[in-house]
mmCIF file of the C-alpha atoms, coordinates in Angstrom:
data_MODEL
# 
_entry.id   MODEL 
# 
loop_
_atom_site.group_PDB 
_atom_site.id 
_atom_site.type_symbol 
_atom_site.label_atom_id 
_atom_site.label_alt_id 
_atom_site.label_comp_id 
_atom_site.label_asym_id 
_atom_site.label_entity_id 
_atom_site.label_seq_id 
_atom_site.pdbx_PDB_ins_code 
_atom_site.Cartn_x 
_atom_site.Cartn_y 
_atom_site.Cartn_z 
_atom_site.occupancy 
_atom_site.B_iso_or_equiv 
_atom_site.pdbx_formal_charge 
_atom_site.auth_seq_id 
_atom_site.auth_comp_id 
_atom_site.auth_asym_id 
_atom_site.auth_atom_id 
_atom_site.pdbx_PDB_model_num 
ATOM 1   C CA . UNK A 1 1   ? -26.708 96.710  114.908 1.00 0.00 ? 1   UNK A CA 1 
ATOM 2   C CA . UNK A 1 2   ? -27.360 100.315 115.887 1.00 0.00 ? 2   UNK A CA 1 
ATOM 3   C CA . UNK A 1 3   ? -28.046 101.230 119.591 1.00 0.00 ? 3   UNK A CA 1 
ATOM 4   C CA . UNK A 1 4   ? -31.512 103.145 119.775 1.00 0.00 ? 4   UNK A CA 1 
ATOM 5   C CA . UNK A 1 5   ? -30.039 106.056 120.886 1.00 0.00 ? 5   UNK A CA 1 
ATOM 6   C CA . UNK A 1 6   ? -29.532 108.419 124.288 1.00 0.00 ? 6   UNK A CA 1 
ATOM 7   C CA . UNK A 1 7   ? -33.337 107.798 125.456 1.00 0.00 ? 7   UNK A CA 1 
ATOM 8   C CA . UNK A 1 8   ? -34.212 104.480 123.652 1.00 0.00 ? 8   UNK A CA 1 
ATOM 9   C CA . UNK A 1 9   ? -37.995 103.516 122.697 1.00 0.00 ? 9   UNK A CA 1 
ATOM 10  C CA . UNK A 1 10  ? -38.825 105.880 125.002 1.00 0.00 ? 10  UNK A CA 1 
ATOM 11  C CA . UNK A 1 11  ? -37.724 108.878 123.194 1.00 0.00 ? 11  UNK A CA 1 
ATOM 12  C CA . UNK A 1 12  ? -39.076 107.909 119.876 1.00 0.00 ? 12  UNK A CA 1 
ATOM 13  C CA . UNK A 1 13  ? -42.509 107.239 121.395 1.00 0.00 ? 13  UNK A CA 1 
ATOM 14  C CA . UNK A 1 14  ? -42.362 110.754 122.813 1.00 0.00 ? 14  UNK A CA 1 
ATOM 15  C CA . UNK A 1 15  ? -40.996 112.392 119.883 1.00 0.00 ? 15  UNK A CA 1 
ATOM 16  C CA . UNK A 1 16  ? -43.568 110.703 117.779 1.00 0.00 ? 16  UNK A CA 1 
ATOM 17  C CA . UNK A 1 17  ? -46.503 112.223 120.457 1.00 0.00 ? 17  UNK A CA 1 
ATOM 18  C CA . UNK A 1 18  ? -45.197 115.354 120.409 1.00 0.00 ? 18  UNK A CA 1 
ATOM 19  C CA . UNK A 1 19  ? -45.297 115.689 116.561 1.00 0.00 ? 19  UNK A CA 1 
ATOM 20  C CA . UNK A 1 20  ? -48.987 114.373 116.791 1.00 0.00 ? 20  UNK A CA 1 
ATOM 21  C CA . UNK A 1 21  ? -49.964 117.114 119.468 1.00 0.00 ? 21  UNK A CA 1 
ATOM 22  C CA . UNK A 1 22  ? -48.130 119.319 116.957 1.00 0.00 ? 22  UNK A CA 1 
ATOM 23  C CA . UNK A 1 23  ? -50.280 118.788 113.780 1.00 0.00 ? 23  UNK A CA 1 
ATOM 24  C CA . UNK A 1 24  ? -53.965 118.197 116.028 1.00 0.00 ? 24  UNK A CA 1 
ATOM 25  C CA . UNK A 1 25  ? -52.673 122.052 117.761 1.00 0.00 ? 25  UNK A CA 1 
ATOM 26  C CA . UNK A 1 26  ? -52.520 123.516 114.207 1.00 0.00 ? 26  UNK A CA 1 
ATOM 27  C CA . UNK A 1 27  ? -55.546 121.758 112.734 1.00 0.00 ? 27  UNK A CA 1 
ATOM 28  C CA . UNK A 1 28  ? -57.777 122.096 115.146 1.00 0.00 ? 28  UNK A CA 1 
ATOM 29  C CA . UNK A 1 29  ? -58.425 125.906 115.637 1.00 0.00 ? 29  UNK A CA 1 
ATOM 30  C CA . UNK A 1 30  ? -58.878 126.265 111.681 1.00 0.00 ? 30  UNK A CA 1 
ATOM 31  C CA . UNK A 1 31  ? -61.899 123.663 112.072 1.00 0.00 ? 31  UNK A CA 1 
ATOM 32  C CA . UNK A 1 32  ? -63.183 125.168 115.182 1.00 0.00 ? 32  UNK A CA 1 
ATOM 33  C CA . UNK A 1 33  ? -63.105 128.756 113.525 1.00 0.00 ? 33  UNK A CA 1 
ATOM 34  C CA . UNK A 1 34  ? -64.655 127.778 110.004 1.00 0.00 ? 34  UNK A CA 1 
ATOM 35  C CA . UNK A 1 35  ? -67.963 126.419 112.377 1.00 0.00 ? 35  UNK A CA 1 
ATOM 36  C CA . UNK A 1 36  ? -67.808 129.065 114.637 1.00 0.00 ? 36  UNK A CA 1 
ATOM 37  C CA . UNK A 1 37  ? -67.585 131.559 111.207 1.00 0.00 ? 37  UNK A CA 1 
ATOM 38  C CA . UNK A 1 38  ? -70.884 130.577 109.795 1.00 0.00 ? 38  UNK A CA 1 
ATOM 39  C CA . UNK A 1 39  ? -73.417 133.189 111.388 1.00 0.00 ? 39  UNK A CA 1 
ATOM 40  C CA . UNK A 1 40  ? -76.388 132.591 108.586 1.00 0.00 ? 40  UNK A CA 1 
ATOM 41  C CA . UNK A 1 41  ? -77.517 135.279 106.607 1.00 0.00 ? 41  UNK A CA 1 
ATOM 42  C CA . UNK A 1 42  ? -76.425 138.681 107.253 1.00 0.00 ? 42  UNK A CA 1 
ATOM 43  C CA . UNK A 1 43  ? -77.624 142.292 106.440 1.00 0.00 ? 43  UNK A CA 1 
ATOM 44  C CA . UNK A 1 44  ? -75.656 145.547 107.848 1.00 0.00 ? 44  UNK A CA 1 
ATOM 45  C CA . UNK A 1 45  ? -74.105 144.791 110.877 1.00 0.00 ? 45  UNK A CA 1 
ATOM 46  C CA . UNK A 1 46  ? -77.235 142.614 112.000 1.00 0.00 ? 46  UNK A CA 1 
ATOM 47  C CA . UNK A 1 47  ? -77.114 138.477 111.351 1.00 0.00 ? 47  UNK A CA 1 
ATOM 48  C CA . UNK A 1 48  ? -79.390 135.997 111.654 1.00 0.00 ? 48  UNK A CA 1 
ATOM 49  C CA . UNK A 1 49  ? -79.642 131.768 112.261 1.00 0.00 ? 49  UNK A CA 1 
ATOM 50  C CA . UNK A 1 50  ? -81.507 129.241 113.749 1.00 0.00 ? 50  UNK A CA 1 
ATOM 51  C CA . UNK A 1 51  ? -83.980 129.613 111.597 1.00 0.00 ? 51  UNK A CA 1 
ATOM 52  C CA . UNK A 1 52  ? -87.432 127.702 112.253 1.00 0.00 ? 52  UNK A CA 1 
ATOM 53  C CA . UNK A 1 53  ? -91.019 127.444 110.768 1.00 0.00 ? 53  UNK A CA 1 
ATOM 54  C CA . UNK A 1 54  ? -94.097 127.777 113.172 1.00 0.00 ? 54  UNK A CA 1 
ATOM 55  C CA . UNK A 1 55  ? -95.415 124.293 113.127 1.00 0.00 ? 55  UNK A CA 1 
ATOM 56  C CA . UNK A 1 56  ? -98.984 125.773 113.734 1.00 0.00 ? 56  UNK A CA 1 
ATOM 57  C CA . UNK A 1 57  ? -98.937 128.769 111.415 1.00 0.00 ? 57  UNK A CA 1 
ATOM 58  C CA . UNK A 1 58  ? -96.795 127.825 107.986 1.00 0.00 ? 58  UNK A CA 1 
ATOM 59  C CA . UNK A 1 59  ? -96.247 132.411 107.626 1.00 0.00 ? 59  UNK A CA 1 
ATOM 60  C CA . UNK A 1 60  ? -94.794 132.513 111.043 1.00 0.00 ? 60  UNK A CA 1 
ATOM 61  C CA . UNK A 1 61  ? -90.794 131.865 111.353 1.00 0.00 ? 61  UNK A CA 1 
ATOM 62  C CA . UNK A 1 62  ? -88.613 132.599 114.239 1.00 0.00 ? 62  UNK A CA 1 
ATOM 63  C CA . UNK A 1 63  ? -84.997 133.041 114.225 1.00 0.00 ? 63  UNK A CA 1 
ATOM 64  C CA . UNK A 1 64  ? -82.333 134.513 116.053 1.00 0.00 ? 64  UNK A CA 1 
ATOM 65  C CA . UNK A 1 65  ? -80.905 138.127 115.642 1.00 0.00 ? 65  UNK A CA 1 
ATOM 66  C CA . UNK A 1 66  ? -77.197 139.326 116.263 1.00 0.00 ? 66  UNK A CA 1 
ATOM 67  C CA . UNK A 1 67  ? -75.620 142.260 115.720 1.00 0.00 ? 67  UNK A CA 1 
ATOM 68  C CA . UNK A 1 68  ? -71.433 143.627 116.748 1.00 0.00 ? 68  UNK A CA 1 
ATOM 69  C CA . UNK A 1 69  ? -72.377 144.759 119.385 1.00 0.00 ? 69  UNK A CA 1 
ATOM 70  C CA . UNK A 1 70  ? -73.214 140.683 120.680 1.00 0.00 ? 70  UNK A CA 1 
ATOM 71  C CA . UNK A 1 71  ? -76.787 141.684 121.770 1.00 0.00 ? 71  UNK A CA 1 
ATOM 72  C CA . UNK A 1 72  ? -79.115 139.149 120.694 1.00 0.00 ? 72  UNK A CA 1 
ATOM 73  C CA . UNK A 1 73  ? -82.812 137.852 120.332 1.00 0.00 ? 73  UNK A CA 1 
ATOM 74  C CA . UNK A 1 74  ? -85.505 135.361 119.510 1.00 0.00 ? 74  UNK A CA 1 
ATOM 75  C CA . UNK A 1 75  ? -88.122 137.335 116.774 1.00 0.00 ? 75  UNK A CA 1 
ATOM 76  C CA . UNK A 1 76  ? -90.920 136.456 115.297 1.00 0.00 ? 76  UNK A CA 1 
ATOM 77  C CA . UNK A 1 77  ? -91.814 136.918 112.131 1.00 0.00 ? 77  UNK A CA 1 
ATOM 78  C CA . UNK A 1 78  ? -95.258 137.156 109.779 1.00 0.00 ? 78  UNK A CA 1 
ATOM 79  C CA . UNK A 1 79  ? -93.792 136.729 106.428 1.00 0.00 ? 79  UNK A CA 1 
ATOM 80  C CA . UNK A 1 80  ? -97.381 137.760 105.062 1.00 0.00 ? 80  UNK A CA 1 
ATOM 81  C CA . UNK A 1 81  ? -96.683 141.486 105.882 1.00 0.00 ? 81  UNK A CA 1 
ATOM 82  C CA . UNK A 1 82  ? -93.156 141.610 107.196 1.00 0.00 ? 82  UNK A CA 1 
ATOM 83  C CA . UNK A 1 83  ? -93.935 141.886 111.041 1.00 0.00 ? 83  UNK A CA 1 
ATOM 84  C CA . UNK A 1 84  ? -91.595 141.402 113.368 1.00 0.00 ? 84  UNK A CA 1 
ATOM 85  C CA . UNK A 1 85  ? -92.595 140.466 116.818 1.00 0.00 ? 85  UNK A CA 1 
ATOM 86  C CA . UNK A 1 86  ? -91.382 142.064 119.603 1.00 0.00 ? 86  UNK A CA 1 
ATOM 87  C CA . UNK A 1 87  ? -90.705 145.544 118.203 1.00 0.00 ? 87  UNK A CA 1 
ATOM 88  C CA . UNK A 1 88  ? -88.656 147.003 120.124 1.00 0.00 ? 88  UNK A CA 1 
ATOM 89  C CA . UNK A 1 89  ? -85.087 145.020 121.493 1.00 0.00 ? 89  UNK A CA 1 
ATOM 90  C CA . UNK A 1 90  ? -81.958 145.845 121.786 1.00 0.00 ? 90  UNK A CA 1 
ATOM 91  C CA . UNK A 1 91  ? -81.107 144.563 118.063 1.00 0.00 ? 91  UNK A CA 1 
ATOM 92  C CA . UNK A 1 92  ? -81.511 147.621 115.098 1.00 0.00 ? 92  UNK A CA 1 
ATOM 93  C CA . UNK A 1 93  ? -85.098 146.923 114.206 1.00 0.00 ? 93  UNK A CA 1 
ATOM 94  C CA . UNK A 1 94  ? -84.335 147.794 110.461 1.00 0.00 ? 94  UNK A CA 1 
ATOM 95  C CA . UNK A 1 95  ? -81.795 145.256 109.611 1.00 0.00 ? 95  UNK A CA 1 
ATOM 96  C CA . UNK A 1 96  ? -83.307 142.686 111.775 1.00 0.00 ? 96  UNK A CA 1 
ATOM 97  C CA . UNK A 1 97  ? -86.383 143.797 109.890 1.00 0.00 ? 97  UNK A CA 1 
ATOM 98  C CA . UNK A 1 98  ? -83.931 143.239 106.748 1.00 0.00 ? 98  UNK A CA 1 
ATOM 99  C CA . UNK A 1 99  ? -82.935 140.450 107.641 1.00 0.00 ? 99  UNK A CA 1 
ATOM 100 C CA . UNK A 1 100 ? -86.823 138.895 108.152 1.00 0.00 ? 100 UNK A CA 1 
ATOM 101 C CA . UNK A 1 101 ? -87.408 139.945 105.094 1.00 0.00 ? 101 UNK A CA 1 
ATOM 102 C CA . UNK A 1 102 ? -84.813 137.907 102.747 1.00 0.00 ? 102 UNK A CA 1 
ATOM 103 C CA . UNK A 1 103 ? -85.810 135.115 105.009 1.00 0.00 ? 103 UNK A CA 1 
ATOM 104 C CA . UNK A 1 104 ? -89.350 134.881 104.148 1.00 0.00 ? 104 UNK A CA 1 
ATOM 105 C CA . UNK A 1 105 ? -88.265 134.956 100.544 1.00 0.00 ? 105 UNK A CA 1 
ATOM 106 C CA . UNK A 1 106 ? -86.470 132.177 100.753 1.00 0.00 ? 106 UNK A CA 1 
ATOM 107 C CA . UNK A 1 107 ? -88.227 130.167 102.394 1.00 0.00 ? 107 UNK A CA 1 
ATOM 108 C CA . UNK A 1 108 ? -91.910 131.000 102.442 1.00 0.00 ? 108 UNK A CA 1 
ATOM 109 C CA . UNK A 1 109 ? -93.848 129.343 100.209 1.00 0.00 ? 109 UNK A CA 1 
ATOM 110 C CA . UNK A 1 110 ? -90.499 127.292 98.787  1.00 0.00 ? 110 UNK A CA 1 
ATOM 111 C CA . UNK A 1 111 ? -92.316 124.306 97.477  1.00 0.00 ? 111 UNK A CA 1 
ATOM 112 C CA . UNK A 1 112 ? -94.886 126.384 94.970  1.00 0.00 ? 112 UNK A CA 1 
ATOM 113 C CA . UNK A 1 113 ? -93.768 126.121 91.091  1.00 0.00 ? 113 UNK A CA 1 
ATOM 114 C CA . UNK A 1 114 ? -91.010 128.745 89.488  1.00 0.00 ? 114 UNK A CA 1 
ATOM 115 C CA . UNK A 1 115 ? -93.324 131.437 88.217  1.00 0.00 ? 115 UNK A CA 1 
ATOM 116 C CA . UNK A 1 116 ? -95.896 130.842 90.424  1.00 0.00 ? 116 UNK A CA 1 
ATOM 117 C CA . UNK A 1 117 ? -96.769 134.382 92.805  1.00 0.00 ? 117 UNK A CA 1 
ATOM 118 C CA . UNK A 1 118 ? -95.930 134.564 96.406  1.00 0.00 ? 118 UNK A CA 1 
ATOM 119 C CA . UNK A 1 119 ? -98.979 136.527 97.559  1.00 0.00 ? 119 UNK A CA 1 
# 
């Protein structure tokens, strides 16, 4: 029979925990990046997410605009003529307006048939 060594149980244990910090320290910042990486949709240097629908007016969305820079806001926008509400902020108001603006086609009026016009 084989003697378990300078350290016994003990060292395997601790070998064995050290290997399992090892693998969770190398897969853990790829899955923290890759949810971190996913900003929404993005136009210039300008990116927006948390997208949601005005439960009161079905044209209205808000969402939240980011540019390089890391300034960032809360708009609101009228996908019947493209307004965005406030207009002025520290975020460029073109591609934030951009930005609005592939939005509301993609998600205004979503449910109506293929073919069917968006006005």
């Amino acid at each position: 029979m084989r003697a378990a060594g300078r350290w016994g149980a003990a060292g395997l244990l601790s070998r064995r925990l050290g290997a399992a910090a090892l693998v969770l320290w190398l897969l853990l910042p790829s899955a923290w990046g890759a949810a971190l990486a996913a900003p929404g949709l993005c136009v210039g240097q300008v990116c927006g997410d948390e997208i949601s629908r005005s439960a009161q007016y079905h044209w209205q969305l808000r969402l939240r605009v980011s540019d390089q820079d890391h300034h960032r806001e809360r708009i609101l926008v009228d996908c019947r003529n493209g307004g965005i509400s406030p207009q002025l902020g520290p975020v460029d108001r073109a591609y934030a307006a951009a930005v609005a603006r592939r939005y509301c086609r993609l998600t205004w009026r979503s449910d109506a048939p293929p073919g069917a016009p968006r006005s």
